[in-house]
C-alpha positions as CSV (number, residue, x, y, z in Angstrom):
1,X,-9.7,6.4,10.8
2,X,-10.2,6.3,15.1
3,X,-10.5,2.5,14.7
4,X,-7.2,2.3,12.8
5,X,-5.5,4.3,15.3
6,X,-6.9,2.1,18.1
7,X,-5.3,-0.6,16.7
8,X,-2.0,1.1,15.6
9,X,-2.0,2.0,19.6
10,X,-2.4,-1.5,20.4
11,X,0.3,-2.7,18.2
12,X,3.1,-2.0,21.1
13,X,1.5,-3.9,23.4
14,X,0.8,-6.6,21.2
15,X,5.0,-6.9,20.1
16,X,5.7,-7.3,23.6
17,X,3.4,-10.3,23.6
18,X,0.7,-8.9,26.1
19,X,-2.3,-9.8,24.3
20,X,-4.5,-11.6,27.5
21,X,-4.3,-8.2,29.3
22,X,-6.0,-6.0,26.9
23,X,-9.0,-4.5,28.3
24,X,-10.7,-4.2,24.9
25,X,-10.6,-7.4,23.3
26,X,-10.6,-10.7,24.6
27,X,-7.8,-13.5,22.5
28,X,-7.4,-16.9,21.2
29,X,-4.8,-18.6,19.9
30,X,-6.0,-20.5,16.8
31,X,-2.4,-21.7,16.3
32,X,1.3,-20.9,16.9
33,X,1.5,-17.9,14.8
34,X,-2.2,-16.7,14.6
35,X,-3.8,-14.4,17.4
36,X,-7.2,-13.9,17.0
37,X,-8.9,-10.5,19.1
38,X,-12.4,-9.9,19.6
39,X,-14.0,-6.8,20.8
40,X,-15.4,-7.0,23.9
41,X,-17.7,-4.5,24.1
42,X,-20.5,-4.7,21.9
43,X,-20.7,-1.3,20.8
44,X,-17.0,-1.4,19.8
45,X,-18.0,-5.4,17.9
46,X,-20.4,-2.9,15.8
47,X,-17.1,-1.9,14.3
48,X,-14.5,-4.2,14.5
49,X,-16.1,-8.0,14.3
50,X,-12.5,-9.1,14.5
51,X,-8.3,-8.5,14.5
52,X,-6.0,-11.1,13.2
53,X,-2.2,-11.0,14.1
54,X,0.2,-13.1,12.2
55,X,3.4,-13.2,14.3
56,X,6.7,-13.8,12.4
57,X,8.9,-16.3,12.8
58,X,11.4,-13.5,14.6
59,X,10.1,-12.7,18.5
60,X,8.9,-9.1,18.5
61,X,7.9,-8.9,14.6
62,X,4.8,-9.4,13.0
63,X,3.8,-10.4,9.5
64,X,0.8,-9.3,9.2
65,X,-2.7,-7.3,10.7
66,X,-5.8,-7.8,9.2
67,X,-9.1,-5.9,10.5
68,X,-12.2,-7.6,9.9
69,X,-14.9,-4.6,9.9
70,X,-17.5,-6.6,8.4
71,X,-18.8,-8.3,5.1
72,X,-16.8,-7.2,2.7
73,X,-14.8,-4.9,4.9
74,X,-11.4,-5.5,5.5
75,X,-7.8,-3.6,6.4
76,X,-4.5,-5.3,5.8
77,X,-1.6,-4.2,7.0
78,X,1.5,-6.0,6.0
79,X,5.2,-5.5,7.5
80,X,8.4,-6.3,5.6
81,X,11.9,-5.3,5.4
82,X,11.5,-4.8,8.9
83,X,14.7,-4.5,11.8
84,X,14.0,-4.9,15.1
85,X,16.0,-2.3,17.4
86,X,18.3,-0.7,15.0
87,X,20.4,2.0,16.0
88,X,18.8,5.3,15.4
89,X,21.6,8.3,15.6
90,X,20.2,10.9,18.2
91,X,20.6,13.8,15.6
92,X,17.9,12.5,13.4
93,X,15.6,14.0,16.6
94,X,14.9,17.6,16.9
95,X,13.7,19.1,20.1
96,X,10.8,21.6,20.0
């Protein structure tokens, strides 16, 4: 579960296309809609060989995270239906 939610905390930074300056994984760019993230610390590679991003064709969307944990050991996590910015009525907040 902590590795999911490392990568669901990433996931901002990613949509806002900052993938070079990530201090945990280091990125290539297999093609134009593929971003490919390798831990860079070793211990961290124990867990998480790889992350694959599939961007959409919209700016700011993806289609697609996959987790590579190891043989036989993978999360997908697939977005659809999804709207970018919508208007969100203030009184579906509550304060505490």
């Amino acid at each position: 579960l902590a590795l999911h939610q490392v990568v669901l905390t990433e996931i901002s930074s990613w949509l806002d296309g900052r993938f070079t300056e990530n201090e945990l994984f280091s990125v290539s760019f297999p093609d134009s809609s593929t971003v490919l993230l390798a831990p860079k610390d070793q211990a961290f590679a124990n867990l998480i060989e790889k992350i694959e991003l599939k961007l959409a064709d919209q700016q700011g969307l993806l289609d697609r995270v996959t987790i590579i944990e190891g043989p036989g050991a993978t999360t997908v996590m697939s977005f659809s239906n999804r709207v970018l910015n919508q208007n969100i009525p203030t009184t579906s907040f509550t304060q505490r």
